[in-house]
N, C-alpha and C positions, 0 to 999 in steps of 0.2 A: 580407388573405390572406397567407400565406405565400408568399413564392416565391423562388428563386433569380436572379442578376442578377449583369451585367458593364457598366459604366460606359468600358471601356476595354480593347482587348487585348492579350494577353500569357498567362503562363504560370498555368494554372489554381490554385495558390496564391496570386498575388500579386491574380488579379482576380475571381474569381468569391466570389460573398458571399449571405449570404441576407438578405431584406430583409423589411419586413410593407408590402405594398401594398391599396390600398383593391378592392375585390369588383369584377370589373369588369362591365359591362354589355354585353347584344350591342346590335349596329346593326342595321339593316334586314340583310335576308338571312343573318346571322349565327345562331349558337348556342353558348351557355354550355355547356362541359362541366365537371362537376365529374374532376376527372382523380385517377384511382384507378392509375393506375401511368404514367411516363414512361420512355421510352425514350433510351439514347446510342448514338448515331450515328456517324463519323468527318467528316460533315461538319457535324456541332455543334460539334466539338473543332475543326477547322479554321478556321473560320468566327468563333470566338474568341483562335485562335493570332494570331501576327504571322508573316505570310509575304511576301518580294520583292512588293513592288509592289500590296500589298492598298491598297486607296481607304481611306477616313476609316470611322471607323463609322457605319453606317448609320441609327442611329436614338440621341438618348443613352445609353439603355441600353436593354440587352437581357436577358431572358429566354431560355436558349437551349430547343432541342432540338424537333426538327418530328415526335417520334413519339408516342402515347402510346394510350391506351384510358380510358373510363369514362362516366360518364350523364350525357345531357341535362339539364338544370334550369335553361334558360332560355333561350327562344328572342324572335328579335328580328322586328319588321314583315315581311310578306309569309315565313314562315318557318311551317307544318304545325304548330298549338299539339298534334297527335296525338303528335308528337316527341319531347314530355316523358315524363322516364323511360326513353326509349330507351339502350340499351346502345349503345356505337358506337367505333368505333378510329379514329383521325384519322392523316390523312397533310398533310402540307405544312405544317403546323397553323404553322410561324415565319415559312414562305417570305412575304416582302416585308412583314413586318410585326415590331414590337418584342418581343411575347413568344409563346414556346411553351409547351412543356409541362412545366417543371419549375415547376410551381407546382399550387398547389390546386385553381385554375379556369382554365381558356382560352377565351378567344372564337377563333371561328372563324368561317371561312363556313361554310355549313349540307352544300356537297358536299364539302366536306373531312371532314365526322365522317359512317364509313360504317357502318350496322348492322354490330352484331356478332352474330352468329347465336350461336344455343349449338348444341352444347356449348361454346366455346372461351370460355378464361377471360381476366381483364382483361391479364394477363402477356402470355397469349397474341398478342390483339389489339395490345398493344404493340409485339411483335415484328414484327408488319409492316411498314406505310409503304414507305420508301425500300426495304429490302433486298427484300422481295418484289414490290413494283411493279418494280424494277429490274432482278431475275432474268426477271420476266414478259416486261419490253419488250425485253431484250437475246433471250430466245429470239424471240419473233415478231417483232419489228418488222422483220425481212428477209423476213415468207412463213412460214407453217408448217412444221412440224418432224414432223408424222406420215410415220412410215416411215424416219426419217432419223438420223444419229448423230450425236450432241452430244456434247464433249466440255467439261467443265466445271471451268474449271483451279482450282483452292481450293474442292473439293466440301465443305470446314465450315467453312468462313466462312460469312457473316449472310447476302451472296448466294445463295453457292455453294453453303449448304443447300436453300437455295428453288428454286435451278434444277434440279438435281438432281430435287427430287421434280415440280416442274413440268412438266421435261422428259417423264417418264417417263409422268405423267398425257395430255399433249399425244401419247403415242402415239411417244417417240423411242427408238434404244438410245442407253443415257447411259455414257459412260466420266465419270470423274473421278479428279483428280490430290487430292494433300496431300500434306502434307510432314513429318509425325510420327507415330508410331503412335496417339495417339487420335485423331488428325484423318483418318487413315485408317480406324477406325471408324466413326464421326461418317458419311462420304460411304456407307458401306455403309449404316446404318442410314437414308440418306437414302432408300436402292433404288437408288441406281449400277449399271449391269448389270457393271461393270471397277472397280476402286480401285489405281492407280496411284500407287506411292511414288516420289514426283521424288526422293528419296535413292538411289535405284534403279540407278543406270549411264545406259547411254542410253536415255532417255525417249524422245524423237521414236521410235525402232526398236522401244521396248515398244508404242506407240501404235501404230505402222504395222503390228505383228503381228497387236493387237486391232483394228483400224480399215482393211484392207488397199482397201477402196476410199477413205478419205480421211476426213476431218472435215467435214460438213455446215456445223455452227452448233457455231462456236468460242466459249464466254463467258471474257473474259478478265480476272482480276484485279490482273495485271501485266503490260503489253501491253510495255513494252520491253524487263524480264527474260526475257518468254519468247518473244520475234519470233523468233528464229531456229528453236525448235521449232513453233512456231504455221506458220511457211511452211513446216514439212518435212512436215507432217502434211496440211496443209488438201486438202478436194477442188477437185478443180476446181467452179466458181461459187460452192465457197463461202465464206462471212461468218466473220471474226474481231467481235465484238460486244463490244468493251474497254471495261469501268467506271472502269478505273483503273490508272494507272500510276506509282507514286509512290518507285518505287526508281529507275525511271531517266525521269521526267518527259519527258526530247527523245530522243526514241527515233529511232536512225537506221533510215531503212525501207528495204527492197531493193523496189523498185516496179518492177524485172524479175520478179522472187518473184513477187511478187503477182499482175503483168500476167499473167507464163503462164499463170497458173489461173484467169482472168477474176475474180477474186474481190472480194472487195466489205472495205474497213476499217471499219467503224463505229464509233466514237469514241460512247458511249451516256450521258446523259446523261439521268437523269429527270425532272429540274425544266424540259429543252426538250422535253420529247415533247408530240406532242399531245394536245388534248383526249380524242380520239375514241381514242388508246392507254391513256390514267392512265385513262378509264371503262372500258373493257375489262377492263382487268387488276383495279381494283374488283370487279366482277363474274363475273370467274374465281376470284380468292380466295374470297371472298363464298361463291358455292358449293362452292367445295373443302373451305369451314369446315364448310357446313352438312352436307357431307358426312360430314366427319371424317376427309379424305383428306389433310390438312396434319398432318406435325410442326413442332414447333418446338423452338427449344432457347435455355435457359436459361440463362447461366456465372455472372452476379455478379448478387444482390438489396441494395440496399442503401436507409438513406433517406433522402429531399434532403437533409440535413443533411451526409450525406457525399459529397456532389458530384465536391469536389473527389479524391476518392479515386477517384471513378466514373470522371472526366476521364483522371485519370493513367492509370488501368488501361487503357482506351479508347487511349492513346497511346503506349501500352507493348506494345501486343501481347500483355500476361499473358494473355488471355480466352475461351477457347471458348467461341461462344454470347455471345449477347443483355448485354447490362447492363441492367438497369431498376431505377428508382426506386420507392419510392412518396413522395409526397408529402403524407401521413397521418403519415407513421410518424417 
């Protein structure tokens, strides 16, 4: 099969390659997807980067990217031979193991590939994994949000689209932030009940105009660029739920700030959540699809062959919306 592969990290020209690898096989509980589009991530580009104090590579090479969508065709022992043919979107699909979805075929375990319902198409299903499981566990995993206002800082980012409309499904009023005029689009088309331009003047004051009892369930996509708005805002008990902090990594924190408002930091991470969180949020998606209540968005299609274009774009920040592969094409 065809697949894409890194032997070594570093900068997406010098290491990623494509390669022809032999078909693989599933194992007991596993299943063969033939994978009809992949997904990039920032923690596939990371996770390939050379960063302070990264361990060895994990396995000798790697296969990156844990998102993708497309059909069963081959399942392994103890694994529903009904299975086959199944449409299904896979999440984790690299997590602790050498390859993901930039290739033809992926094995997997068999609860990592989740129906995909129709109408949504393999694009579609792509777009999930990380970014919508992530928006899901950062809204709930403090307690429900019915009745309550969310504010959702990067409302068109790959999160911050999906919280957005998660929020609002979950029963919340959603304010959201962005930072350019299509991205402030993008969070309205999301159903944002507010679309707040941080180009704006003062933001905290905009927010506390729209928000005058406080922020419930903060999702944050720069937790140390925006600490100093995120405590001017927050209600009292409530949750800052941060994915990501990668402009100012050691964020100094005012923990009188916070204390006053009995409030809670959540530092969110999807790959530690638990079991009984990643199945949830499976099956909130799941029916949101079959409903037809999710969008999604699309910025860059291209095919493995141009990977390494994918990466850069992915590290550049060029991108509204999704990048996906196919690895057909």
């Amino acid at each position: 099969m065809r697949a894409a592969e890194y032997r070594r990290r570093g900068p997406a020209p010098e290491v990623l390659r494509l390669v022809d690898l032999p078909e693989p096989q599933p194992g007991p509980g596993e299943v063969r997807v033939r994978v009809a589009v992949s997904a990039v991530n920032p923690t596939d580009t990371k996770a390939r980067g050379v960063r302070p104090g990264d361990a060895e590579m994990p396995f000798p090479a790697v296969t990156p990217h844990m998102d993708g969508a497309g059909t069963i065709d081959a399942v392994g022992e103890g694994v529903d031979p009904a299975r086959l043919g199944e449409r299904v979107w896979l999440w984790f699909a690299q997590r602790g193991r050498p390859r993901g979805t930039a290739a033809e075929w992926c094995v997997l375990p068999a609860a990592r590939a989740a129906p995909l319902p129709e109408p949504a198409t393999f694009e579609e299903g792509a777009c999930l994994g990380i970014p919508a499981m992530t928006a899901h566990y950062a809204l709930l995993a403090d307690g429900p949000i019915a009745g309550r206002t969310v504010l959702v800082q990067g409302g068109a980012g790959a999160v911050g689209f999906y919280a957005v409309q998660m929020a609002r499904l979950l029963g919340a009023r959603v304010l959201a932030t962005a930072s350019r005029p299509e991205a402030v689009q993008r969070a309205r088309e999301a159903g944002a009940d507010v679309v707040l331009d941080r180009r704006g003047g003062d933001l905290a004051a905009a927010i506390r105009a729209e928000a005058p009892e406080g922020i419930h369930r903060l999702v944050e996509v720069a937790l140390g660029a925006n600490l100093d708005v995120s405590l001017a805002v927050l209600a009292p008990g409530g949750t800052i739920a941060a994915y990501a902090s990668d402009a100012v990594p050691r964020p100094v924190l005012d923990f009188r700030a916070l204390m006053l408002r009995d409030a809670r930091l959540h530092a969110v991470l999807i790959y530690e959540a638990a079991e009984s969180a990643l199945q949830a949020a499976v099956r909130d998606i799941n029916r949101w699809l079959a409903e037809g209540a999710l969008r999604h968005q699309i910025g860059l299609r291209l095919p493995l062959s141009r990977i390494v274009e994918a990466h850069e774009a992915m590290e550049g920040g060029r991108v509204l919306g999704k990048i996906v592969l196919d690895p057909s094409g």
